[in-house]
C-alpha positions as CSV (number, residue, x, y, z in Angstrom):
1,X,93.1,74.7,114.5
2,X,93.9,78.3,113.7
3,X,94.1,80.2,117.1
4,X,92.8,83.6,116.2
5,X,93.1,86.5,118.8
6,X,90.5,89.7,118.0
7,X,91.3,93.4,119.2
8,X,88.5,95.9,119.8
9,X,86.3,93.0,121.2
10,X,83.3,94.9,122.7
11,X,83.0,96.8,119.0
12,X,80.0,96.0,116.4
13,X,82.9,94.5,113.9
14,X,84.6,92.9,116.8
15,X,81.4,90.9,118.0
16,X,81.1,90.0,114.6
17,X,84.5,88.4,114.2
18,X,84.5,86.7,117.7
19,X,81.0,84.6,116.6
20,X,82.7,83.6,112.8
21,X,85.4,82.4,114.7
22,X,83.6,80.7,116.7
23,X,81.6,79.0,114.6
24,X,84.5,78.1,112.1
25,X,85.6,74.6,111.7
26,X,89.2,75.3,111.8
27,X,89.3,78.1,114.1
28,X,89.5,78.5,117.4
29,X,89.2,81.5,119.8
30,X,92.8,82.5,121.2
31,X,91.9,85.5,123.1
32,X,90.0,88.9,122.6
33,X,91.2,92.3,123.4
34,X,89.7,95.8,124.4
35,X,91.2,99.0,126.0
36,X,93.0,98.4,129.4
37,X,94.2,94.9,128.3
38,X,97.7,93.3,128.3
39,X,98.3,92.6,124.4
40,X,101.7,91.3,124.6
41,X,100.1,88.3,127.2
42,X,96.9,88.0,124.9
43,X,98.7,87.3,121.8
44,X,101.7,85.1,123.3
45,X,100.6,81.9,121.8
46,X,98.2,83.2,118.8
47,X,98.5,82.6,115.3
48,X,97.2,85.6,113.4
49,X,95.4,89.0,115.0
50,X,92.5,90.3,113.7
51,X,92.3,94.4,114.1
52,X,89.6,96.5,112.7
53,X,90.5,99.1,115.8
54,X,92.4,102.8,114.6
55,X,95.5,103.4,113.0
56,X,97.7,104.5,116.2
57,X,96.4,101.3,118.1
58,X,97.1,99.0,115.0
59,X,100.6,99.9,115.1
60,X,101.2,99.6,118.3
61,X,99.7,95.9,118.3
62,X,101.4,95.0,114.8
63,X,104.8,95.7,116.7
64,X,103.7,93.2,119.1
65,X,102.8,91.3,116.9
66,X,106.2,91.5,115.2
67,X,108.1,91.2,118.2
68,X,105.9,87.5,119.0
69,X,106.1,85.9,115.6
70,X,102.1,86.5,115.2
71,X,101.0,87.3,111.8
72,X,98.2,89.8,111.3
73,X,94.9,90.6,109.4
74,X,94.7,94.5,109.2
75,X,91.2,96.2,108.2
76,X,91.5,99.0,110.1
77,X,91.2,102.2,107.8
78,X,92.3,106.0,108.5
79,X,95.9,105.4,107.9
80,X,98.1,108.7,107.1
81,X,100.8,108.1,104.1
82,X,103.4,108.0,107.6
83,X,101.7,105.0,109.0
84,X,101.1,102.7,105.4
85,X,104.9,103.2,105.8
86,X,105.2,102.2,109.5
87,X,102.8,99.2,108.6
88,X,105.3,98.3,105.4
89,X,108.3,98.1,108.2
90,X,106.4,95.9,110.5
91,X,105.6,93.4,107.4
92,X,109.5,93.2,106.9
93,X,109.3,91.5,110.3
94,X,105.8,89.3,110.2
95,X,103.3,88.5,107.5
96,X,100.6,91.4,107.0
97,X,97.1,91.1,105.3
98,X,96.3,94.9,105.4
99,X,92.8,95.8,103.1
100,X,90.9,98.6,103.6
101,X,88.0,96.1,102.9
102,X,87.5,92.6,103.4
103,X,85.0,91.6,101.7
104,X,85.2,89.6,98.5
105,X,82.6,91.4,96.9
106,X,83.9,94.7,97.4
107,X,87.6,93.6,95.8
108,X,85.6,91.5,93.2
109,X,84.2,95.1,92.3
110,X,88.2,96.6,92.3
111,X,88.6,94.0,89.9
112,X,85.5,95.4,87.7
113,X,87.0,99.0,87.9
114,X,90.1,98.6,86.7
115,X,88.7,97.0,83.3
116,X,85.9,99.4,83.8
117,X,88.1,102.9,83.8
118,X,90.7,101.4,80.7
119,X,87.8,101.2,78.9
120,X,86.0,104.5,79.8
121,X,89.3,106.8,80.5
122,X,88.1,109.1,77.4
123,X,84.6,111.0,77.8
124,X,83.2,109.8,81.2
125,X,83.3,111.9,84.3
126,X,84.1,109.8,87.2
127,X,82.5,109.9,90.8
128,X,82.6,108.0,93.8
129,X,80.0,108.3,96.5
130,X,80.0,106.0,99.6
131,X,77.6,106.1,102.6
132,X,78.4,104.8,106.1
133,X,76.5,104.8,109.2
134,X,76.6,107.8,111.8
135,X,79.4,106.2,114.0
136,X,82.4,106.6,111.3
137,X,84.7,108.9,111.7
138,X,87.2,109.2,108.5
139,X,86.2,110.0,105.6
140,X,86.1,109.7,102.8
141,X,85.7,105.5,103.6
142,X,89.1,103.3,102.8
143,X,87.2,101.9,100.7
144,X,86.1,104.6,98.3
145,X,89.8,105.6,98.5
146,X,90.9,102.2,97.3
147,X,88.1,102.5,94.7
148,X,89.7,106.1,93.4
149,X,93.0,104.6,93.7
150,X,92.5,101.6,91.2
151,X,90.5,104.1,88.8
152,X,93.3,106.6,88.7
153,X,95.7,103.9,88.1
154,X,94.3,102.4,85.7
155,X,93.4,105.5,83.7
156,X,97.2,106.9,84.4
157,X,96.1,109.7,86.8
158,X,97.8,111.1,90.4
159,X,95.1,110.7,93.0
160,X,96.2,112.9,94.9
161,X,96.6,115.4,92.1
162,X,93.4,115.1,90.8
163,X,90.6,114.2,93.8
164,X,87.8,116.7,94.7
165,X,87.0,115.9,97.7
166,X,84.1,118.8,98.3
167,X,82.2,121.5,96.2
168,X,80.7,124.1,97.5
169,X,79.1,127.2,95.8
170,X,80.4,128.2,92.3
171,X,82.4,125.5,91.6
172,X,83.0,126.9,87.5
173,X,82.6,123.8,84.9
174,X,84.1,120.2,85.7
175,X,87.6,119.4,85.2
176,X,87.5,116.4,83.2
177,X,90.9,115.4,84.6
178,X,89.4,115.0,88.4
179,X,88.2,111.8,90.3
180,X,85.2,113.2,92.5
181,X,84.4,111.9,95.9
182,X,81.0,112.1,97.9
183,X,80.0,111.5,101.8
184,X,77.0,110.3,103.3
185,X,76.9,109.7,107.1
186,X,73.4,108.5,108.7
187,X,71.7,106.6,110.9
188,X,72.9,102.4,110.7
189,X,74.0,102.2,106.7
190,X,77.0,99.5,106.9
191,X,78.5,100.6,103.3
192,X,77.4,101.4,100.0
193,X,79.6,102.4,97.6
194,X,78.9,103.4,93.8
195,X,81.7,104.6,91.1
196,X,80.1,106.8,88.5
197,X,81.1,107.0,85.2
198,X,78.9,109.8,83.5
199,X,79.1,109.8,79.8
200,X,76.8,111.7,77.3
201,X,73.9,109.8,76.1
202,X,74.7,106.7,79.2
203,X,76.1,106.7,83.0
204,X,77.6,103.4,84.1
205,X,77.6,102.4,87.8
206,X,79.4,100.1,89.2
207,X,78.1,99.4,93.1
208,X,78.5,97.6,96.2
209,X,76.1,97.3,99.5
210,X,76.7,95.9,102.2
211,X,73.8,94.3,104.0
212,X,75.4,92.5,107.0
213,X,79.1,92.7,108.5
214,X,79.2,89.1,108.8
215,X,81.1,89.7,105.1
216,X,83.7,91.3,106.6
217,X,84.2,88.7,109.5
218,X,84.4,86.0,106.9
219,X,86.9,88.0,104.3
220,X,89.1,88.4,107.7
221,X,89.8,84.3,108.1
222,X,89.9,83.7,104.5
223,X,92.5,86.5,105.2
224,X,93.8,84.2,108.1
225,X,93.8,81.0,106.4
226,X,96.2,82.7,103.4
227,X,98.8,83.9,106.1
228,X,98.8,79.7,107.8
229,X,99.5,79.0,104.8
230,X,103.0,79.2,104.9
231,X,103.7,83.0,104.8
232,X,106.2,84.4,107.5
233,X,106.5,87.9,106.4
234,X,105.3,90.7,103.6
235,X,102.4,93.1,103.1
236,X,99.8,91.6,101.5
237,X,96.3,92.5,99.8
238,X,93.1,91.0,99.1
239,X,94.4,90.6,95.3
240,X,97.0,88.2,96.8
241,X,94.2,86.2,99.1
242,X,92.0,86.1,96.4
243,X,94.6,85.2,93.5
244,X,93.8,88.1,91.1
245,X,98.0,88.6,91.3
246,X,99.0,85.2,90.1
């Protein structure tokens, strides 16, 4: 059995994980973990850690993780370009799953864009809108980030060069060069997320919705069961979990 331990326990995601655990053949429930806890006792003894909690808590528990010989499922999102580095260093020491989404739909759909933009790079404007519920607090979502980044690869663009990220009154004609990205924040919406590409004469979207985070919860173990099997250390993606990289 795969003894699991879960961070942010008393969260919607973390409730969520404990109860696929739970009813997972070859799982078992090591420990869960909130605020005020003793992670370094929790996790002596655990096999991989699940965190969807915030970047600075992450860290802190991947070193522990590090220190104990635990590997680790990482979905948390919010991560500054300091921290993806911090999170690299830890992996040097214990085997990482870190994806700013777990779902296999969602990275079944990263798949679909990169064939998507190397076909469309000439003529289509490209946008990215995502919708979460009221509760999140980065933006724009990992996920839509993830989605710009494997467009602007594919097409040979700089993200970071070329993302809008807002307009706001006379905005002047679009750059065709730029990768745009829209918010929505409201009421209980789990995750949509839609790439745009706006041609003349045809638009073609290419969307996932989330109806339920039990596809999360279930992305995490397959996440879990790719670490026990016979990984020790390294930063890993859904690409590798899923086998899109062999």
């Amino acid at each position: 059995m795969l003894k699991i331990a879960i961070t942010g326990a008393s969260g919607r995601m973390g409730k969520m994980l404990i109860e696929a655990v739970q009813a997972a053949d070859d799982c078992t429930l090591h420990v869960t973990l909130d605020k005020g806890d003793d992670v370094r006792a929790g996790l002596a003894g655990a096999d991989v850690l699940i965190d969807f909690t915030r970047p600075e808590a992450t860290l802190e528990h991947l070193a522990i993780c590090a220190d104990l010989g635990v590997k680790a499922v990482v979905g948390t999102t919010g991560f500054d370009e300091a921290q993806k580095a911090q999170l690299a260093q830890l992996a040097e020491r214990t085997a990482i799953v870190f994806a700013p989404n777990m779902s296999v739909g969602v990275n079944v759909v990263l798949k679909l864009l990169d064939m998507a933009a190397r076909a469309l790079n000439e003529g289509y404007d490209i946008e990215i809108v995502e919708a979460h519920h009221r509760m999140k607090v980065d933006a724009p979502s990992g996920t839509a980030l993830q989605m710009g980044q494997v467009v602007a690869d594919a097409i040979g663009r700089d993200l970071k060069a070329c993302a809008v990220y807002g307009r706001e009154g006379v905005t002047g004609v679009r750059d065709p060069s730029t990768i745009g990205f829209a918010t929505v924040r409201g009421g209980d919406i789990i995750g949509d997320h839609t790439v745009l590409f706006a041609g003349v004469g045809e638009r073609i979207e290419v969307s996932h919705k989330a109806t339920n985070r039990s596809i999360y919860a279930q992305g995490s173990l397959r996440c879990a069961r790719f670490l026990a099997g016979g990984k020790t250390t390294g930063l890993f993606g859904m690409n590798d979990v899923l086998g899109f990289t062999a």
